[in-house]
Predicted model as a PDB file, atoms N, CA, C, CB and O in Angstrom, pLDDT in the B-factor column:
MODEL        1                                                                  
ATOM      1  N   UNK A   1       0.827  -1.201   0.000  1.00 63.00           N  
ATOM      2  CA  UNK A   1       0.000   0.000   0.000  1.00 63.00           C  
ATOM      3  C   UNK A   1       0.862   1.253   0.000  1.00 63.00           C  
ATOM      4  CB  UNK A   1      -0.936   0.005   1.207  1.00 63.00           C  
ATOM      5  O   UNK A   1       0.365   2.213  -0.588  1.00 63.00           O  
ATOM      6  N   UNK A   2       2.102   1.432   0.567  1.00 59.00           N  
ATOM      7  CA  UNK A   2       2.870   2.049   0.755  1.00 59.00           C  
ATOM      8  C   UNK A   2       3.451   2.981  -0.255  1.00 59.00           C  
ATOM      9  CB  UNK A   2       3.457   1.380   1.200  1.00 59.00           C  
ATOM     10  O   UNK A   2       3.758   4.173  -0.275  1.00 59.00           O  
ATOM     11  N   UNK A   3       3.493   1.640  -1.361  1.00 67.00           N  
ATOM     12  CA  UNK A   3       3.762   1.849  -3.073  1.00 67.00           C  
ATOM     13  C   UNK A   3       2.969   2.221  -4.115  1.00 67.00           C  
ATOM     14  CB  UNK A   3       4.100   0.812  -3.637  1.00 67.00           C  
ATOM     15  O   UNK A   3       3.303   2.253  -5.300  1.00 67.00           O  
ATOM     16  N   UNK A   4       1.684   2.560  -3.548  1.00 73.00           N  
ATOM     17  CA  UNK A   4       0.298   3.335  -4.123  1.00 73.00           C  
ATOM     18  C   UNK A   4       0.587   4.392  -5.057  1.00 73.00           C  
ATOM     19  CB  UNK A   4      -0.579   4.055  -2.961  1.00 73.00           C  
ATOM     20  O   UNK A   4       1.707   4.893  -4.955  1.00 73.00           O  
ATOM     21  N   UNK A   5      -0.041   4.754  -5.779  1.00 88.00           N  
ATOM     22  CA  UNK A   5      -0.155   5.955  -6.253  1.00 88.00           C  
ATOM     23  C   UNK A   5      -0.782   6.914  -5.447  1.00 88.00           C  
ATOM     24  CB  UNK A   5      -0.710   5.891  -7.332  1.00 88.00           C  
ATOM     25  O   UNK A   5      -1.593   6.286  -4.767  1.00 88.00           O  
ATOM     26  N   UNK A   6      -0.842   8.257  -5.128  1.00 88.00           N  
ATOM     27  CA  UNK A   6      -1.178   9.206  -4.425  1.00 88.00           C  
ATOM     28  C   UNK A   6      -2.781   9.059  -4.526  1.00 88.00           C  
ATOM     29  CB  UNK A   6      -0.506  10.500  -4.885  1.00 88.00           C  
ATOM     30  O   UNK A   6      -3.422   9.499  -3.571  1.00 88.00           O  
ATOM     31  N   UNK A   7      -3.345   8.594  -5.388  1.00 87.00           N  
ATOM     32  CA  UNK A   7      -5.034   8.789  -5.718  1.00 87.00           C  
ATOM     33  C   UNK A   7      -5.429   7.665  -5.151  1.00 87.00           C  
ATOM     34  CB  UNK A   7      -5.628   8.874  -7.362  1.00 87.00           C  
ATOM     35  O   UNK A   7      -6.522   7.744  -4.591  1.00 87.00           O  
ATOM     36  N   UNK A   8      -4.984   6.816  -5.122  1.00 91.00           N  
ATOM     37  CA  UNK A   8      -5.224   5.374  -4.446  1.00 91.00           C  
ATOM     38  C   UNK A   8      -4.805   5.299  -2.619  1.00 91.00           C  
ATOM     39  CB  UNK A   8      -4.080   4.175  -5.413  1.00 91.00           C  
ATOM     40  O   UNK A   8      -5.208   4.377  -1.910  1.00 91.00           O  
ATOM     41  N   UNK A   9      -4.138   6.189  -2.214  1.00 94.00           N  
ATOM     42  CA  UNK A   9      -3.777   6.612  -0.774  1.00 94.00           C  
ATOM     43  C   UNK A   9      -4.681   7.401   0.290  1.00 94.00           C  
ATOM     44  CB  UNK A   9      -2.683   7.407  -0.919  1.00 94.00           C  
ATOM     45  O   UNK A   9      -5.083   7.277   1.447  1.00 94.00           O  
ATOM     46  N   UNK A  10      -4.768   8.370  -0.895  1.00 95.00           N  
ATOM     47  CA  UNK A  10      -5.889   9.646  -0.662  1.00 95.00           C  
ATOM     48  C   UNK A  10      -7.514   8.771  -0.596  1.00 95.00           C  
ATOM     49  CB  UNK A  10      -5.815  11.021  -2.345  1.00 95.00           C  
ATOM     50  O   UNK A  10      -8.281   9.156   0.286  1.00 95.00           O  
ATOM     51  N   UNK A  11      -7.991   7.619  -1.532  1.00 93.00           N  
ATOM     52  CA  UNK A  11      -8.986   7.581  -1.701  1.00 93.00           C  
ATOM     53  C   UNK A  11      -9.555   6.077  -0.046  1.00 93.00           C  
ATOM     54  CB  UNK A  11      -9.059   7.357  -3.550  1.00 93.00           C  
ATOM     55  O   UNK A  11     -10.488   5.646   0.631  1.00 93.00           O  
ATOM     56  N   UNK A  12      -8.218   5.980  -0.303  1.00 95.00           N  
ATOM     57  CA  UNK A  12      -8.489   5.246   1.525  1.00 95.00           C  
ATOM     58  C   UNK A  12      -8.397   5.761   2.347  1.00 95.00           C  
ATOM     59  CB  UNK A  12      -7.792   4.324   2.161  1.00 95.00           C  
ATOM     60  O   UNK A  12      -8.809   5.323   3.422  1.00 95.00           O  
ATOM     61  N   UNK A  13      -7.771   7.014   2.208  1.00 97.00           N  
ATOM     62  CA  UNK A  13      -7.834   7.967   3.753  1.00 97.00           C  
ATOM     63  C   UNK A  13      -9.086   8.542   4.034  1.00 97.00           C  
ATOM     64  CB  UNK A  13      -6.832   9.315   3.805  1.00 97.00           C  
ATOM     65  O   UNK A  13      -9.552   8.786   5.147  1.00 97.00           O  
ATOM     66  N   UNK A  14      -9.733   8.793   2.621  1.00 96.00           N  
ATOM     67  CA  UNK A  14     -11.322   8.954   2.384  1.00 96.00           C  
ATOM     68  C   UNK A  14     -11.837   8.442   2.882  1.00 96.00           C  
ATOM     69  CB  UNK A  14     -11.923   8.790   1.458  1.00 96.00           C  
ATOM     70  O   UNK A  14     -12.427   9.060   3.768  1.00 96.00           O  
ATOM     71  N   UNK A  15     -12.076   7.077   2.819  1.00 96.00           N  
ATOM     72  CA  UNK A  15     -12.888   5.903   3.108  1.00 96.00           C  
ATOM     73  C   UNK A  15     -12.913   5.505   4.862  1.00 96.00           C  
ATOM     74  CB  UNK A  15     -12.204   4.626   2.153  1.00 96.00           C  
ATOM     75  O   UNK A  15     -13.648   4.927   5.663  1.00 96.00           O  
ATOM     76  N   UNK A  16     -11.714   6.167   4.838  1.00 97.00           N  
ATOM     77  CA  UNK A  16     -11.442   5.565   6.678  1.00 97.00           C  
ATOM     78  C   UNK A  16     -11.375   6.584   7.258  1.00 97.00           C  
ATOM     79  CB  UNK A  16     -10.026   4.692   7.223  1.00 97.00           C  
ATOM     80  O   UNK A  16     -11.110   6.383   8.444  1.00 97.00           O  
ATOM     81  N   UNK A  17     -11.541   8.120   6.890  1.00 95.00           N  
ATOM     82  CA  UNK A  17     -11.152   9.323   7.526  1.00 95.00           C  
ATOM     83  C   UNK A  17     -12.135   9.207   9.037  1.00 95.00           C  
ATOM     84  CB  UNK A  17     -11.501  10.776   6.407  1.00 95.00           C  
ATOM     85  O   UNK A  17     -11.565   9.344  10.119  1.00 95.00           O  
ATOM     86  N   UNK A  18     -13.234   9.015   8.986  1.00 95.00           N  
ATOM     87  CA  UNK A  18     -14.197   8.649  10.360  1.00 95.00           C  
ATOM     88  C   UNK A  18     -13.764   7.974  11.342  1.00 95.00           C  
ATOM     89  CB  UNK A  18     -15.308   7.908  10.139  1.00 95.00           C  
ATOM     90  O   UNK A  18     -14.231   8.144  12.468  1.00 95.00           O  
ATOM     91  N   UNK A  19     -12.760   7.056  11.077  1.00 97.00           N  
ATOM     92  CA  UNK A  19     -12.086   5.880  11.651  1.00 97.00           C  
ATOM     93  C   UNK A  19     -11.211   5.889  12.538  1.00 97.00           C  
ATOM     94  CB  UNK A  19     -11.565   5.262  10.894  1.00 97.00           C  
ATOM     95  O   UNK A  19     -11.286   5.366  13.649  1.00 97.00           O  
ATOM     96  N   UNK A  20     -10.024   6.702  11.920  1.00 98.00           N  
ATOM     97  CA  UNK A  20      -8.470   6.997  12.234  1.00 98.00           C  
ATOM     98  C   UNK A  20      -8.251   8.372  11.730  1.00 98.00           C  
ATOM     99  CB  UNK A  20      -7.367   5.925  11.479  1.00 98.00           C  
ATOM    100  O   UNK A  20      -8.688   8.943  10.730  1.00 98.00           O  
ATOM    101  N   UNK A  21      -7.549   8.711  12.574  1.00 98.00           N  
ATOM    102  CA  UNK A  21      -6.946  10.447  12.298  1.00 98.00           C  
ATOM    103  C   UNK A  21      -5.978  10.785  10.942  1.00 98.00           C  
ATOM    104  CB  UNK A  21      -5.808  10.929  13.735  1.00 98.00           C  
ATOM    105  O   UNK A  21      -4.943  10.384  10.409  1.00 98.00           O  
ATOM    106  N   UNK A  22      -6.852  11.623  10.792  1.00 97.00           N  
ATOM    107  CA  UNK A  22      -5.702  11.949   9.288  1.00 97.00           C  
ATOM    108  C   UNK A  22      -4.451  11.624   9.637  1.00 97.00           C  
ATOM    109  CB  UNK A  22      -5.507  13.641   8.701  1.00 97.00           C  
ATOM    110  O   UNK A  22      -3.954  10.597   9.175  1.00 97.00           O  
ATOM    111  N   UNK A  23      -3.730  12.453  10.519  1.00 97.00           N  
ATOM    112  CA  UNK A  23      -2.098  12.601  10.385  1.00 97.00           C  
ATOM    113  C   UNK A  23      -1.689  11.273  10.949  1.00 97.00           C  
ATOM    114  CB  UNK A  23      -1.336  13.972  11.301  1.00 97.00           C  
ATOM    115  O   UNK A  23      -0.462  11.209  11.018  1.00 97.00           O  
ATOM    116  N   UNK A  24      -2.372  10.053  11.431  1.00 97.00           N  
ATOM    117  CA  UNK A  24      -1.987   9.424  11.531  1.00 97.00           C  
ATOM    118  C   UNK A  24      -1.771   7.890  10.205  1.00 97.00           C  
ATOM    119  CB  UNK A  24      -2.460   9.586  12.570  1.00 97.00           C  
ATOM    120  O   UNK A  24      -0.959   6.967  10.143  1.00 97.00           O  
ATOM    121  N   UNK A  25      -2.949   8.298   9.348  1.00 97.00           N  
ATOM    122  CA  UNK A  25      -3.355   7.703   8.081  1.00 97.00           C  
ATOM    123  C   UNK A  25      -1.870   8.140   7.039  1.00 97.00           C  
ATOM    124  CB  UNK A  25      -5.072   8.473   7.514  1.00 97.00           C  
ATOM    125  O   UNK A  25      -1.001   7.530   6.417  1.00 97.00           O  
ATOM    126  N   UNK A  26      -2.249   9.573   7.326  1.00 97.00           N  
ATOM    127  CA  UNK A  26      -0.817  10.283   6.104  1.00 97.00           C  
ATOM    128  C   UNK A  26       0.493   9.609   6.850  1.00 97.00           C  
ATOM    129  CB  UNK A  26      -0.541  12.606   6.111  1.00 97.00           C  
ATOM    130  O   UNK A  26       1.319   9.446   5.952  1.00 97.00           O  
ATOM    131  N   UNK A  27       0.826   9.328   7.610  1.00 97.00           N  
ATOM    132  CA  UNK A  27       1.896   9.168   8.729  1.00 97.00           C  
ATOM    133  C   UNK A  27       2.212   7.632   8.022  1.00 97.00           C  
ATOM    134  CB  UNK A  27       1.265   9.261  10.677  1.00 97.00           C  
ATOM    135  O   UNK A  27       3.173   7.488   7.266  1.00 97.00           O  
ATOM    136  N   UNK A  28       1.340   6.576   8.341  1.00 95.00           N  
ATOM    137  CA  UNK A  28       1.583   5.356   7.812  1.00 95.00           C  
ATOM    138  C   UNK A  28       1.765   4.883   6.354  1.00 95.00           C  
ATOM    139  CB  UNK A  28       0.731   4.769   8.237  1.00 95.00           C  
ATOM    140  O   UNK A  28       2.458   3.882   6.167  1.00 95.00           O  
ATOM    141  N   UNK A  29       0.956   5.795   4.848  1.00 94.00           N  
ATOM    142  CA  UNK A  29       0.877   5.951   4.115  1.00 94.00           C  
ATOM    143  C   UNK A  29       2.180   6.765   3.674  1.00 94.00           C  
ATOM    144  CB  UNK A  29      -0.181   6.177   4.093  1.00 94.00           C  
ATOM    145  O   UNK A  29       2.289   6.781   2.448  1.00 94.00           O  
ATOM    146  N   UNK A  30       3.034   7.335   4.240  1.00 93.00           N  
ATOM    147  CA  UNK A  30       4.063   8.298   3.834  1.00 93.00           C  
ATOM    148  C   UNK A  30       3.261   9.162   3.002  1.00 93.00           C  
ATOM    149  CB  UNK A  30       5.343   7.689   3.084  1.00 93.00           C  
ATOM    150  O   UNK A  30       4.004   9.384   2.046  1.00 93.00           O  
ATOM    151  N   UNK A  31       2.550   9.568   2.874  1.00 94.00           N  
ATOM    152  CA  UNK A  31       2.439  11.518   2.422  1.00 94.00           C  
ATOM    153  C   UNK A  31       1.842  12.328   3.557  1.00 94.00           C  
ATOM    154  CB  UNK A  31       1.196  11.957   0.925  1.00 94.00           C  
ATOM    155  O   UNK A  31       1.449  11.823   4.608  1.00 94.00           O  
ATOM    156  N   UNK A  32       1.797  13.817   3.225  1.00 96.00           N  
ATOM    157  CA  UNK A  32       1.493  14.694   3.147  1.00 96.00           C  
ATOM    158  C   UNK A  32       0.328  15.119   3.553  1.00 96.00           C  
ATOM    159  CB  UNK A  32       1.724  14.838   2.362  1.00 96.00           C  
ATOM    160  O   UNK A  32      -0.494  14.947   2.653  1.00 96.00           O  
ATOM    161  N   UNK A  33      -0.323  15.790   4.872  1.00 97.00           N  
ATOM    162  CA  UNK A  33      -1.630  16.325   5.014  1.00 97.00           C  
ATOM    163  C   UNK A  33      -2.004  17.806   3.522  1.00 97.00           C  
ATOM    164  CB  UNK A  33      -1.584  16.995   6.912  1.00 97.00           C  
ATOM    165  O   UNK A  33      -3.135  18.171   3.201  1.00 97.00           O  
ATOM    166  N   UNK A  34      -1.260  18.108   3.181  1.00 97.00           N  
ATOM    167  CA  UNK A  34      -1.654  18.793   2.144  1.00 97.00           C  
ATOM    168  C   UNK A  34      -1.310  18.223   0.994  1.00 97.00           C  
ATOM    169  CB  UNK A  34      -1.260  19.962   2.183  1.00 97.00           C  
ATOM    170  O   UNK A  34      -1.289  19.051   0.083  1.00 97.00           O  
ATOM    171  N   UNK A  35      -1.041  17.176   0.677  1.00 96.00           N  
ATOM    172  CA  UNK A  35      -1.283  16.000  -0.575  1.00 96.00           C  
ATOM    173  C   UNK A  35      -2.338  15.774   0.075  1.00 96.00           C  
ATOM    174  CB  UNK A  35      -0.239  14.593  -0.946  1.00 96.00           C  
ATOM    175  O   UNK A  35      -2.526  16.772   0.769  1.00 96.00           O  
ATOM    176  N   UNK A  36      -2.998  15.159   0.218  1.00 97.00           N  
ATOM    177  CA  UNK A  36      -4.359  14.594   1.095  1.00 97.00           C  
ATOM    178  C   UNK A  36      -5.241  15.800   0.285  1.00 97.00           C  
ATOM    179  CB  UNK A  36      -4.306  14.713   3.279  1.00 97.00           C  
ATOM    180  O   UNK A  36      -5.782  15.615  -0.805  1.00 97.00           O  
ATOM    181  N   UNK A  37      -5.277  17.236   1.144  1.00 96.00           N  
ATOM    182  CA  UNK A  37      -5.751  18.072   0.591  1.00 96.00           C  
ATOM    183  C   UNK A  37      -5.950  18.936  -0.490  1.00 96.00           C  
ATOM    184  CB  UNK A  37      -5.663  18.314   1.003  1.00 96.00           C  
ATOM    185  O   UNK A  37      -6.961  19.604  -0.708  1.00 96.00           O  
ATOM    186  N   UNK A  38      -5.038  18.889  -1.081  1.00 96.00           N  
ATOM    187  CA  UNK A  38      -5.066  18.920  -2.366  1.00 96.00           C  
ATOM    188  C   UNK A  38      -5.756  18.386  -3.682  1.00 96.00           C  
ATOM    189  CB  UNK A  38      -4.286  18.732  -2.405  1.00 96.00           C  
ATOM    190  O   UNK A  38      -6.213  19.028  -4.628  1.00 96.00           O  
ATOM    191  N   UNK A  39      -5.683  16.659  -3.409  1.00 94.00           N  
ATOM    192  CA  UNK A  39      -6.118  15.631  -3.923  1.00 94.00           C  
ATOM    193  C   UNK A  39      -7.776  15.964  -3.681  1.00 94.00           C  
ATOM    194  CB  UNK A  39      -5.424  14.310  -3.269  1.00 94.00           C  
ATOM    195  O   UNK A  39      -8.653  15.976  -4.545  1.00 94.00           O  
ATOM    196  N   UNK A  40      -7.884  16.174  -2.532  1.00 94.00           N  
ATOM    197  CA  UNK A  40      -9.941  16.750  -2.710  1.00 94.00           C  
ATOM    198  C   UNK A  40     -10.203  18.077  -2.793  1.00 94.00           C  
ATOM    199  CB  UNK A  40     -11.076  16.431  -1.263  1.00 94.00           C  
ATOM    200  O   UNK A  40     -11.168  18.520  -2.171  1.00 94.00           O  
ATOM    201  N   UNK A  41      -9.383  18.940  -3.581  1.00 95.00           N  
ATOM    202  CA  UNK A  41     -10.014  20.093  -4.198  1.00 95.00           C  
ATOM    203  C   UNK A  41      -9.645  20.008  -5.572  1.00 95.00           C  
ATOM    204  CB  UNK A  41      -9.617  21.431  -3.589  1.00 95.00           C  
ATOM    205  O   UNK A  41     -10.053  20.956  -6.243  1.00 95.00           O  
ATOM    206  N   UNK A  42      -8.874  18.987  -6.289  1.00 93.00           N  
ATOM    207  CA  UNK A  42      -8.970  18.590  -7.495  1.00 93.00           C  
ATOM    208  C   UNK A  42      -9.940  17.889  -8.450  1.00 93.00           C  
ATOM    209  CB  UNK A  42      -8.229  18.115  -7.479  1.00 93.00           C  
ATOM    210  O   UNK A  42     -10.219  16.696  -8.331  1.00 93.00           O  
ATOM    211  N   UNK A  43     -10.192  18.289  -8.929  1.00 92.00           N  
ATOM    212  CA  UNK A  43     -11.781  18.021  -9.464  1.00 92.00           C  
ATOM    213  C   UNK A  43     -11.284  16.614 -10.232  1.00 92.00           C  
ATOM    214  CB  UNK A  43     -12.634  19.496 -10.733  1.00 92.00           C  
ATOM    215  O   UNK A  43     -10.121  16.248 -10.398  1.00 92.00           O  
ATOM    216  N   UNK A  44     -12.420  15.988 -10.620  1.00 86.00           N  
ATOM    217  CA  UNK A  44     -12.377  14.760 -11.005  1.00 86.00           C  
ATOM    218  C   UNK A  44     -11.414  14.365 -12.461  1.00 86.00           C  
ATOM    219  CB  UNK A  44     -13.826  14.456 -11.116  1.00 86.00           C  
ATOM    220  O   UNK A  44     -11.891  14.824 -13.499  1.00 86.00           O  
ATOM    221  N   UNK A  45     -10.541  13.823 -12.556  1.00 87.00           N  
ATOM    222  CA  UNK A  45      -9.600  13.608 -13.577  1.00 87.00           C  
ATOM    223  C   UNK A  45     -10.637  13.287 -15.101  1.00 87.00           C  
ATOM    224  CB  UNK A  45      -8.504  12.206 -13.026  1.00 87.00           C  
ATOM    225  O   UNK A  45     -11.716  12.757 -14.835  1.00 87.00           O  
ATOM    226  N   UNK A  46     -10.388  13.554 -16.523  1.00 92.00           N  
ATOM    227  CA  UNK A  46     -11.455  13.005 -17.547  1.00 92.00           C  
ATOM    228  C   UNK A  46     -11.217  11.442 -17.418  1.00 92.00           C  
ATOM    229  CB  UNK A  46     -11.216  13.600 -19.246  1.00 92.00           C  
ATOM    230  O   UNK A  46     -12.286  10.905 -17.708  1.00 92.00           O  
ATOM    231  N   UNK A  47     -10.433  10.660 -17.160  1.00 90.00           N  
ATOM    232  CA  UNK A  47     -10.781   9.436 -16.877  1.00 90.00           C  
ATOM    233  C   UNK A  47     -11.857   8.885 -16.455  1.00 90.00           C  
ATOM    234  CB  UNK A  47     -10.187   9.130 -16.289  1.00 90.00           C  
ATOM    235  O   UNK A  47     -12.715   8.174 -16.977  1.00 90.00           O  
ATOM    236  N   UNK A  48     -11.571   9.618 -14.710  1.00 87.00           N  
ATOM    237  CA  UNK A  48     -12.669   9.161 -13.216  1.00 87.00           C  
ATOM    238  C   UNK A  48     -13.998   9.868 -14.549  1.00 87.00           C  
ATOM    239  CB  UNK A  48     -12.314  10.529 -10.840  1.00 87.00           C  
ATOM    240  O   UNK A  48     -14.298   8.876 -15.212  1.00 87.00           O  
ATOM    241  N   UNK A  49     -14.456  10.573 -14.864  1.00 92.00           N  
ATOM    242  CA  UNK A  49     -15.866  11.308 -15.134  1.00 92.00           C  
ATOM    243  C   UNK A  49     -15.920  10.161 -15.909  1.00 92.00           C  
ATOM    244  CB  UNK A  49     -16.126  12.974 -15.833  1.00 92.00           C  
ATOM    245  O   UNK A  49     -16.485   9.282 -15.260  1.00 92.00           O  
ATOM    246  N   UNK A  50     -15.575   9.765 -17.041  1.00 95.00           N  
ATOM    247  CA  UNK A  50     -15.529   8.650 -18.318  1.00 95.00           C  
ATOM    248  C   UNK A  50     -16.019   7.290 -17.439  1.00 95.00           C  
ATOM    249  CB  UNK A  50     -13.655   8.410 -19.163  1.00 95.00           C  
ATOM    250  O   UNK A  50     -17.047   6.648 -17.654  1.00 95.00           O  
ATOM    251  N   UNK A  51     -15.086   7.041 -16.469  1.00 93.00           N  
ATOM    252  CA  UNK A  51     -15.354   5.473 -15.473  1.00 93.00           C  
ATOM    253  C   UNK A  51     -17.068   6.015 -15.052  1.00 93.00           C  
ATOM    254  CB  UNK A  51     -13.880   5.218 -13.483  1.00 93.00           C  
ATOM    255  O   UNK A  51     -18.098   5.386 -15.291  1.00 93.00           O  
ATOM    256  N   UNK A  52     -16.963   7.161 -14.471  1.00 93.00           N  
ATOM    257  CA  UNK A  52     -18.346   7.087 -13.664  1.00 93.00           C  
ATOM    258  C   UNK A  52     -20.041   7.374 -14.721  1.00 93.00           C  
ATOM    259  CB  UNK A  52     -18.126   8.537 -12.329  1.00 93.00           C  
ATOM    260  O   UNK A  52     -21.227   7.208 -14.436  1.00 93.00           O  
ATOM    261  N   UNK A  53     -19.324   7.860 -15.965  1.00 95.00           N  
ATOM    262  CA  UNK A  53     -20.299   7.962 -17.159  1.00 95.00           C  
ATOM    263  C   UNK A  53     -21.018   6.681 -17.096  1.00 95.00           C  
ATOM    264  CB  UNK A  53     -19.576   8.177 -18.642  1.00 95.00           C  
ATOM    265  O   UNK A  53     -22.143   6.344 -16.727  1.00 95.00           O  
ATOM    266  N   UNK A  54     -19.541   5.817 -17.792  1.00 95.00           N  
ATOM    267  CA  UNK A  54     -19.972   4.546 -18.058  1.00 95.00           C  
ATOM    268  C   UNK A  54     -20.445   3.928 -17.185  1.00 95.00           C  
ATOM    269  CB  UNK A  54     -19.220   3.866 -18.486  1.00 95.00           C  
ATOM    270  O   UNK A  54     -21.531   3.452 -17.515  1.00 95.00           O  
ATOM    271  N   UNK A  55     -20.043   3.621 -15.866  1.00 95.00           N  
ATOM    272  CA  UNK A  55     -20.486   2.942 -14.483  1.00 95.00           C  
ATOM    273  C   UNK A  55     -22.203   3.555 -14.468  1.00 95.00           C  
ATOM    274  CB  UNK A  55     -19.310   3.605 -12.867  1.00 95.00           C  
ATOM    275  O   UNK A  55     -22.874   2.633 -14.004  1.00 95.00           O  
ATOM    276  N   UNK A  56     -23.065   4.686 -14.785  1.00 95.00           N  
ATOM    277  CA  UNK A  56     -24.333   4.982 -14.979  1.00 95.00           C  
ATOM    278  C   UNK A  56     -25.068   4.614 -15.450  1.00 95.00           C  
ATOM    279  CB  UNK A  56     -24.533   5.614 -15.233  1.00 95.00           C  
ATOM    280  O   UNK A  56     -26.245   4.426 -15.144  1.00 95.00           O  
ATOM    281  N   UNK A  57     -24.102   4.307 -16.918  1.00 93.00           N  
ATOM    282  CA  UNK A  57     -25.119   3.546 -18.120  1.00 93.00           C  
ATOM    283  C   UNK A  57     -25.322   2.688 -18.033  1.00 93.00           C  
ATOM    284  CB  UNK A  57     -24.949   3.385 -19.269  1.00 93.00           C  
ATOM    285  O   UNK A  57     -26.418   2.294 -18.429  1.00 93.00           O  
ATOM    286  N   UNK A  58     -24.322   1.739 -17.407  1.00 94.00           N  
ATOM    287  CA  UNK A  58     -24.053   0.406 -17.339  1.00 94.00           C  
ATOM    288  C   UNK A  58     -25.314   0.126 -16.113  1.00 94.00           C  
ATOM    289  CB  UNK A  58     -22.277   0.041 -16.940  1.00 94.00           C  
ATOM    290  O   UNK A  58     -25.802  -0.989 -16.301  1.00 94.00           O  
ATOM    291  N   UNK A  59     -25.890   0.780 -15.036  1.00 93.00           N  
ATOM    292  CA  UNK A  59     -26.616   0.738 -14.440  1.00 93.00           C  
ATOM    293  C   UNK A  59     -27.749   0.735 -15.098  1.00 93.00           C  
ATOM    294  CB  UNK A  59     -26.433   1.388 -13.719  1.00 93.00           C  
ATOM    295  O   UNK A  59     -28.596  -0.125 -14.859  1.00 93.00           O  
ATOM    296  N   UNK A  60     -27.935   1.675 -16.008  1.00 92.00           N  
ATOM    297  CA  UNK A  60     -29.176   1.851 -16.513  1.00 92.00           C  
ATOM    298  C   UNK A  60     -29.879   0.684 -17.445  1.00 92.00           C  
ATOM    299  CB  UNK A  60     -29.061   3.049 -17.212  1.00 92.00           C  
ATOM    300  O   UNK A  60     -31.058   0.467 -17.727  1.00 92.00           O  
ATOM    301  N   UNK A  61     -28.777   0.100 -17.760  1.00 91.00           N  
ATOM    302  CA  UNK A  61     -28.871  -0.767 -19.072  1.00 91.00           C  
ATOM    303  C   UNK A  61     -29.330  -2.028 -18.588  1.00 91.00           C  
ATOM    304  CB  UNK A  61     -27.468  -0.956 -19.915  1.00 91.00           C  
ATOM    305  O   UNK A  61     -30.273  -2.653 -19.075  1.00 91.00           O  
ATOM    306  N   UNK A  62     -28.198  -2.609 -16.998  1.00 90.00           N  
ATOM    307  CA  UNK A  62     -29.028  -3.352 -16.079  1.00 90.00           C  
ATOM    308  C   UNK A  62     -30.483  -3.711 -15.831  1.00 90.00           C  
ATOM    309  CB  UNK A  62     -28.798  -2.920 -15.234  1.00 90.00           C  
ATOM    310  O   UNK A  62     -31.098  -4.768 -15.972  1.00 90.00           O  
ATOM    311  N   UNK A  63     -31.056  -1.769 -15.167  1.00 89.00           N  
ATOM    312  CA  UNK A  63     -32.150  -1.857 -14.502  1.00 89.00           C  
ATOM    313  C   UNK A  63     -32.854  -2.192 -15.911  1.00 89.00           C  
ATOM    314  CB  UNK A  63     -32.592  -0.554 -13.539  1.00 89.00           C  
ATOM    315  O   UNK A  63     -33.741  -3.034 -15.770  1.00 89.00           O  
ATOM    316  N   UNK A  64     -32.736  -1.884 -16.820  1.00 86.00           N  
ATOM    317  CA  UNK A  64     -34.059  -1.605 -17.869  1.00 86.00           C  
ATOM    318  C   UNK A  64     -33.750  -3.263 -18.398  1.00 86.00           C  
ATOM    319  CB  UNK A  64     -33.878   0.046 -19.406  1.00 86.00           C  
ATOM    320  O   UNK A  64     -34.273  -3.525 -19.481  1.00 86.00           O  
ATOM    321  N   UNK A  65     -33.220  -4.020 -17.959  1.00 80.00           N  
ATOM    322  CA  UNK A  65     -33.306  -5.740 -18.658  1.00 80.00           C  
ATOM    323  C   UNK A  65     -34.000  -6.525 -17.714  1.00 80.00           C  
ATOM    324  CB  UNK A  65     -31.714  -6.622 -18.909  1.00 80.00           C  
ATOM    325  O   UNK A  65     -34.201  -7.710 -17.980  1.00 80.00           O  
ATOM    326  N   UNK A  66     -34.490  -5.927 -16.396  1.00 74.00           N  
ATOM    327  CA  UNK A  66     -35.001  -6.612 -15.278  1.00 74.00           C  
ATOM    328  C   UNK A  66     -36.616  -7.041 -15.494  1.00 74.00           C  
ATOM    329  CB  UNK A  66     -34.785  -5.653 -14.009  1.00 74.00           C  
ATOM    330  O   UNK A  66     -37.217  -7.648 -14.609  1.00 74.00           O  
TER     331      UNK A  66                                                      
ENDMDL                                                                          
END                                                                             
């Protein structure tokens, strides 16, 4: 985990921020409380929007075969 990419670090510190204390998350993870912060005032990469387009349709396409 250690060897993460920064978006993949950030997006578990997300997930667990309720859990465990930031600086202790950034602490074990080796980065940055302002990598952390940074990373969530960066708006969504055109990839992530493209994944979550498709991840919609793909829902939709689901519900409407039921």
């Amino acid at each position: 985990m250690v060897r993460e990419r920064i978006s993949v670090k950030c997006a578990v510190i997300a997930c667990l921020r309720g859990e465990y204390p930031l600086i202790l998350m950034c602490r074990v993870l080796s980065m940055s409380r302002a990598a952390f912060y940074a990373w969530q005032q960066r708006p969504p990469s055109a990839r992530a929007q493209e994944d979550r387009r498709l991840s919609v349709a793909l829902a939709a396409t689901r519900a409407s075969h039921l």
